[in-house]
KEMARVO-913928 format. One record per atom (N, C-alpha, C): atom name; x, y, z; residue in one letter. Coordinates in steps of 0.05 Angstrom, whole numbers. Each point is the difference from the previous one (the first is absolute). Layout:
BEGIN
<site><a>CA</a><px>X</px><py>Y</py><pz>Z</pz><r>A</r></site>
...
//
This chain:
BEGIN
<site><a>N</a><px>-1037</px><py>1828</py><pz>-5260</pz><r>X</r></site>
<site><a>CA</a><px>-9</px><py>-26</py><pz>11</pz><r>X</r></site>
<site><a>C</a><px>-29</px><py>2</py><pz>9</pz><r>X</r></site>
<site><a>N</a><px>-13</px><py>-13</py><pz>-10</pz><r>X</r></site>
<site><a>CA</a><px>-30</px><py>-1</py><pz>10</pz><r>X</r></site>
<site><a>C</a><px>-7</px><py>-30</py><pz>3</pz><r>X</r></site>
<site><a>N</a><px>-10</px><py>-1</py><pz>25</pz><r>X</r></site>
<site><a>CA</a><px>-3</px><py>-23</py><pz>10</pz><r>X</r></site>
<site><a>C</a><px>-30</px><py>-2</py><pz>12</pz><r>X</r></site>
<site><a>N</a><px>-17</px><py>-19</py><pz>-5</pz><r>X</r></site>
<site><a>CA</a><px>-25</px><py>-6</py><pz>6</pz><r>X</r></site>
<site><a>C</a><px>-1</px><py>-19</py><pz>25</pz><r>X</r></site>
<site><a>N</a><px>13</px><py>-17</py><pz>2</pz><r>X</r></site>
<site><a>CA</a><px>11</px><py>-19</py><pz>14</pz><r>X</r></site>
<site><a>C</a><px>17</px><py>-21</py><pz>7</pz><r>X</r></site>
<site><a>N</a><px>9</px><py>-3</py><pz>27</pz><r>X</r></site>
<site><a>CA</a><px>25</px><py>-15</py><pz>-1</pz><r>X</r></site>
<site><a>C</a><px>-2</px><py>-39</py><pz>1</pz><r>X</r></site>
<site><a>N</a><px>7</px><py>-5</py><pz>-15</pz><r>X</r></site>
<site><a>CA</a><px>-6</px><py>-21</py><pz>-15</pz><r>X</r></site>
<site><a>C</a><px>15</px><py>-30</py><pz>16</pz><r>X</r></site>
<site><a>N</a><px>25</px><py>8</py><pz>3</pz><r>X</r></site>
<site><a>CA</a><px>17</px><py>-21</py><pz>11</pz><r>X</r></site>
<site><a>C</a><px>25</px><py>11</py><pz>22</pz><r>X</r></site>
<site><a>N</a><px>22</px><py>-16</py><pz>13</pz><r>X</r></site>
<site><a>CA</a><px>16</px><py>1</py><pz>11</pz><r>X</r></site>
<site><a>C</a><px>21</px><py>39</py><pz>-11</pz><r>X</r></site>
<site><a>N</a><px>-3</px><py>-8</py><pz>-28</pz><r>X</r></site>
<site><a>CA</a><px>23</px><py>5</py><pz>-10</pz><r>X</r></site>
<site><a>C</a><px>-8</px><py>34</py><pz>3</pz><r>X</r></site>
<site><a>N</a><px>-26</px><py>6</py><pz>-11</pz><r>X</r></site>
<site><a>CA</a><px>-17</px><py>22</py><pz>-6</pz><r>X</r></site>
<site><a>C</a><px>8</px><py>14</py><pz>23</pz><r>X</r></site>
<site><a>N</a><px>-8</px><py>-13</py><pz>32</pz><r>X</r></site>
<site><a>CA</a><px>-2</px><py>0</py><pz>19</pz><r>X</r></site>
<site><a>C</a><px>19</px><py>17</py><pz>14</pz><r>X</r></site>
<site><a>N</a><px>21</px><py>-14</py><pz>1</pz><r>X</r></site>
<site><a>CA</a><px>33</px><py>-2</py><pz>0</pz><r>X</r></site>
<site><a>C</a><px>12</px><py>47</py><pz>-8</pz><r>X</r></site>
<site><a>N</a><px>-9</px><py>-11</py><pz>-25</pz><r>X</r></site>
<site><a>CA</a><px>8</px><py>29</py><pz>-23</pz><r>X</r></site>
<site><a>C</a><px>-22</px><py>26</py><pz>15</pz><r>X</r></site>
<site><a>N</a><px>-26</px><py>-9</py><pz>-4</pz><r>X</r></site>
<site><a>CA</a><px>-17</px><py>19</py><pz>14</pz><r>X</r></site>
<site><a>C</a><px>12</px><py>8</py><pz>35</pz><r>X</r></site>
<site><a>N</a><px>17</px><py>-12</py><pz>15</pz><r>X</r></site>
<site><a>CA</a><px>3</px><py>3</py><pz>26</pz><r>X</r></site>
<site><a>C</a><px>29</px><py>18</py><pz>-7</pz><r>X</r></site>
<site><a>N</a><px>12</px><py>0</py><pz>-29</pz><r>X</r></site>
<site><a>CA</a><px>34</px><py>8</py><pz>10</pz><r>X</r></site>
<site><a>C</a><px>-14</px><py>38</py><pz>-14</pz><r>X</r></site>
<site><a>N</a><px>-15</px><py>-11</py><pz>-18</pz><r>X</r></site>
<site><a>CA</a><px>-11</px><py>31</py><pz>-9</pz><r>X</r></site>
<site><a>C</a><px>-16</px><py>17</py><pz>18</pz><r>X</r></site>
<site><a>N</a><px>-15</px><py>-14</py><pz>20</pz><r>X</r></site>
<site><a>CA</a><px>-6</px><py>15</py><pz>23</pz><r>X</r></site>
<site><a>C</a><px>18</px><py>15</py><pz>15</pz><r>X</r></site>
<site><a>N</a><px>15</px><py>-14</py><pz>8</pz><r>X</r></site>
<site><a>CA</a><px>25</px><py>4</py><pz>17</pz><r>X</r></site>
<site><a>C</a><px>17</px><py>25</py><pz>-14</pz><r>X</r></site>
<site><a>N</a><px>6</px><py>-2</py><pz>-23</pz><r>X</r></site>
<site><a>CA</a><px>11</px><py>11</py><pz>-12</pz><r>X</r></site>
<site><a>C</a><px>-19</px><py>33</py><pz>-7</pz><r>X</r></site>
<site><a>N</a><px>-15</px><py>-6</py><pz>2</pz><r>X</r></site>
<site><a>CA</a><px>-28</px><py>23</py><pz>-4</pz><r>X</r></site>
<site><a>C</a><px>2</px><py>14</py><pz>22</pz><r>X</r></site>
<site><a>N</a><px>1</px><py>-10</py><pz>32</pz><r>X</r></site>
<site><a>CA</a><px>-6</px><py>4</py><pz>23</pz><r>X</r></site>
<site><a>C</a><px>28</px><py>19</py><pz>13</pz><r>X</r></site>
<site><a>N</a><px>19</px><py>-9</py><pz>-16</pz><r>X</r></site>
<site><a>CA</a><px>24</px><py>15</py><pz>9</pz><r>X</r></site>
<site><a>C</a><px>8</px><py>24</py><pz>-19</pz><r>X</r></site>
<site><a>N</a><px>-14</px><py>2</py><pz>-21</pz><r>X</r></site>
<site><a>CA</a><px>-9</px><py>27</py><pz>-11</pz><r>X</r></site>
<site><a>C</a><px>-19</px><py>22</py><pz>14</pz><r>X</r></site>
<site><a>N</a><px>-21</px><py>-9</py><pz>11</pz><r>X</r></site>
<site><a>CA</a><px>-19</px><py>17</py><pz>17</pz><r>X</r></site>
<site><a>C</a><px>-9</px><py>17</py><pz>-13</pz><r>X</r></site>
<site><a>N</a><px>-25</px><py>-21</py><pz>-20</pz><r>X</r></site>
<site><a>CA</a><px>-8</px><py>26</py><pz>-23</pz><r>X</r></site>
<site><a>C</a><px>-27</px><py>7</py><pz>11</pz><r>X</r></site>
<site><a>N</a><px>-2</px><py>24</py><pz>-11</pz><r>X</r></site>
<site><a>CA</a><px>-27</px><py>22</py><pz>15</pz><r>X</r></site>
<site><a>C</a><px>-27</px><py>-16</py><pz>-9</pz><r>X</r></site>
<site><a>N</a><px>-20</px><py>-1</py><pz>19</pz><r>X</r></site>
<site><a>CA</a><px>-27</px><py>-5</py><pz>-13</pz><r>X</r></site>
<site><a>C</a><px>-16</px><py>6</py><pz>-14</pz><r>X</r></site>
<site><a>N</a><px>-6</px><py>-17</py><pz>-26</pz><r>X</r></site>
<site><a>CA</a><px>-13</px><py>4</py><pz>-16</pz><r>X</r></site>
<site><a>C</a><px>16</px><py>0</py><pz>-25</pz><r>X</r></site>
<site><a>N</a><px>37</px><py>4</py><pz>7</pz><r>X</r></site>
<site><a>CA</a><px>9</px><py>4</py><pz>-33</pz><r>X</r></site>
<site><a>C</a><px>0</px><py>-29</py><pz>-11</pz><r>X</r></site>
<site><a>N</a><px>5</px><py>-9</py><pz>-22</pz><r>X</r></site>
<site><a>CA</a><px>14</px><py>-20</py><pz>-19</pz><r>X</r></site>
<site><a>C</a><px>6</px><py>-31</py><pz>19</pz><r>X</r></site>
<site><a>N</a><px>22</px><py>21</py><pz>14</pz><r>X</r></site>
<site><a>CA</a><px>24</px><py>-18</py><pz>15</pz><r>X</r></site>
<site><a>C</a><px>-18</px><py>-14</py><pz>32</pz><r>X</r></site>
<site><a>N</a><px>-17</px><py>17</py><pz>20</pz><r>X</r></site>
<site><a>CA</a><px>-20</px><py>3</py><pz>13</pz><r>X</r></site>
<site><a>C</a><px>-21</px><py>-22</py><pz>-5</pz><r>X</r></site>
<site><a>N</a><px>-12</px><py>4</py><pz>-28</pz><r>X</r></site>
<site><a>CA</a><px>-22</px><py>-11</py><pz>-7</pz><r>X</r></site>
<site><a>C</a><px>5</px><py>-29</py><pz>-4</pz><r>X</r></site>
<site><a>N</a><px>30</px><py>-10</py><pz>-16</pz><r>X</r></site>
<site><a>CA</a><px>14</px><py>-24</py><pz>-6</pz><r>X</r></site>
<site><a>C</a><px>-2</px><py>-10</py><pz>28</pz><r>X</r></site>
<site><a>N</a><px>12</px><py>10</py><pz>13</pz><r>X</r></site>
<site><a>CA</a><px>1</px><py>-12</py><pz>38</pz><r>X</r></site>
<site><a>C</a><px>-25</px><py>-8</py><pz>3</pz><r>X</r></site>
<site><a>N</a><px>-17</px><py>12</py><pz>4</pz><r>X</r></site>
<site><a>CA</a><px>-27</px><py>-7</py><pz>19</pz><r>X</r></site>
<site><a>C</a><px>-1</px><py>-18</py><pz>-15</pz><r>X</r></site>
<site><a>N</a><px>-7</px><py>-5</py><pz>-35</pz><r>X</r></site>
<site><a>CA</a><px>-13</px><py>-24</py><pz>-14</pz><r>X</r></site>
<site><a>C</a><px>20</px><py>-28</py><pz>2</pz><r>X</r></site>
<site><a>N</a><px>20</px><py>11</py><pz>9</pz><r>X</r></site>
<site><a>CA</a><px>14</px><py>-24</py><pz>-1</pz><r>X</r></site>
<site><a>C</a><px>-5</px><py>-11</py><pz>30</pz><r>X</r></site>
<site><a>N</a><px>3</px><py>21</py><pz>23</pz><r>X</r></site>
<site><a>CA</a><px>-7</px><py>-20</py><pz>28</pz><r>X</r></site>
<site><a>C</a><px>-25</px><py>-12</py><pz>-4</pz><r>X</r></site>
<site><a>N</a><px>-13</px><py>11</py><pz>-9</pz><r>X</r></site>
<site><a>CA</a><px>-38</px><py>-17</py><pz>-7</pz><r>X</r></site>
<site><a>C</a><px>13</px><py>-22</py><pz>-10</pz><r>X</r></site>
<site><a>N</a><px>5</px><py>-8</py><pz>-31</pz><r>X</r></site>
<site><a>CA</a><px>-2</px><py>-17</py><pz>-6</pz><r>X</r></site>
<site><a>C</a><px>24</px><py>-27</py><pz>14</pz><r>X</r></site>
<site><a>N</a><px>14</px><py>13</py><pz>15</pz><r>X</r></site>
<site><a>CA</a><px>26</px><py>-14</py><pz>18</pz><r>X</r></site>
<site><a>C</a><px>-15</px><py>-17</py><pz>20</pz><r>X</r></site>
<site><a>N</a><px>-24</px><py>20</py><pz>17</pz><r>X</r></site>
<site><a>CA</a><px>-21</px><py>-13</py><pz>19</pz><r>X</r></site>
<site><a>C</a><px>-18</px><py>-17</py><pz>-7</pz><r>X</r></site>
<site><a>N</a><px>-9</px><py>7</py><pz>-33</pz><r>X</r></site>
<site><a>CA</a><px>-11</px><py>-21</py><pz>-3</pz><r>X</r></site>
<site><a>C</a><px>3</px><py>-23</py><pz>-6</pz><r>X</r></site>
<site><a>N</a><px>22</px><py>-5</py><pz>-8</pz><r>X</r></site>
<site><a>CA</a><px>28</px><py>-20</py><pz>-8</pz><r>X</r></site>
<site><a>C</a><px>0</px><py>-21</py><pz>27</pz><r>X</r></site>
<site><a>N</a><px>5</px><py>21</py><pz>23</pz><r>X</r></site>
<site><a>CA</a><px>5</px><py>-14</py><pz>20</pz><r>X</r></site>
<site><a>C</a><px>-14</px><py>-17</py><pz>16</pz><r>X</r></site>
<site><a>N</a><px>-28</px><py>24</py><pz>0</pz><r>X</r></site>
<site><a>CA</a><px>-30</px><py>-18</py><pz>9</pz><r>X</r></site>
<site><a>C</a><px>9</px><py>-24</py><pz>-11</pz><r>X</r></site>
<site><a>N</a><px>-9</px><py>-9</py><pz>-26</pz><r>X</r></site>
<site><a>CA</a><px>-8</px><py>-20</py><pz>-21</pz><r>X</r></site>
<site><a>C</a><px>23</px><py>-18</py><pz>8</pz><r>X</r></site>
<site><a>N</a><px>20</px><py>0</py><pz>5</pz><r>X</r></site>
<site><a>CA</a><px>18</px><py>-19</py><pz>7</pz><r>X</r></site>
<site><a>C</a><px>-1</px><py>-12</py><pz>33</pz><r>X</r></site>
<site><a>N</a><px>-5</px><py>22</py><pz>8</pz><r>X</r></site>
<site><a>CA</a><px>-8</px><py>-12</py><pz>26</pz><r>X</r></site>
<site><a>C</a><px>-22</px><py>-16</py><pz>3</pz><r>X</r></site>
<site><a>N</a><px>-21</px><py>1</py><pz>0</pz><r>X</r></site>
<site><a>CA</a><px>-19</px><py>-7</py><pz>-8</pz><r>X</r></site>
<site><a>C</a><px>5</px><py>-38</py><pz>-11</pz><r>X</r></site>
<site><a>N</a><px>17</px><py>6</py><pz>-22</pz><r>X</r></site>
<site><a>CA</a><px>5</px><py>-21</py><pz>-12</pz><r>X</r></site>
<site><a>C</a><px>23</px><py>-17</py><pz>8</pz><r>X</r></site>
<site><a>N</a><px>11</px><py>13</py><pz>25</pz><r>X</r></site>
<site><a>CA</a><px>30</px><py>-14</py><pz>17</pz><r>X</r></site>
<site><a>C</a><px>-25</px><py>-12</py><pz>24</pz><r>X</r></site>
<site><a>N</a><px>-22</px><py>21</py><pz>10</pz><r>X</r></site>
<site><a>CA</a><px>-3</px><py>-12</py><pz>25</pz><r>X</r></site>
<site><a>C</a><px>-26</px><py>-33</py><pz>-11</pz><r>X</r></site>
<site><a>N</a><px>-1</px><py>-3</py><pz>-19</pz><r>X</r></site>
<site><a>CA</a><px>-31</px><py>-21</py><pz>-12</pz><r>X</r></site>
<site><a>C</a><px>30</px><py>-31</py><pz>-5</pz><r>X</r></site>
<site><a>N</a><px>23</px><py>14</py><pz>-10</pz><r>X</r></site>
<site><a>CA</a><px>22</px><py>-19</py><pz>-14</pz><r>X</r></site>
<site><a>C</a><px>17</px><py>-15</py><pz>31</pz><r>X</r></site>
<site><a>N</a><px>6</px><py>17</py><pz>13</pz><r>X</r></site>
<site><a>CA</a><px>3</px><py>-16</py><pz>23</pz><r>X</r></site>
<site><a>C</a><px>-18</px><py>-11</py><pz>27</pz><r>X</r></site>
<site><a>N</a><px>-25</px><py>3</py><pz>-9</pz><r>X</r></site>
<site><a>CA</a><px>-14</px><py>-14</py><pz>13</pz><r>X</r></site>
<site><a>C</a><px>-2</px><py>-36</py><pz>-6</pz><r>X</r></site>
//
């Protein structure tokens, strides 16, 4: 799975259960499994910024 960015709800959703699921493995830094984690919380944060962002302009 290679992912550049999370796109919608659904992306979103899947990227949060593979974290989780990543996180309860407790893979060492720097391997494969390690490296998948960190790129995925990045692009999870950046997901989240951008929606926030776009929740706090929408209910104004």
């Amino acid at each position: 799975m290679t992912v550049c960015r999370i796109e919608n709800e659904e992306e979103y959703l899947e990227a949060l259960g593979t974290v989780s699921a990543l996180v309860d493995l407790d893979p060492a830094p720097g391997s494969p499994d390690g490296e998948r984690l960190v790129a995925l919380v990045k692009l999870i944060e950046q997901y989240e910024t951008l929606f926030m962002q776009h929740f706090r302009y929408a209910s104004r």
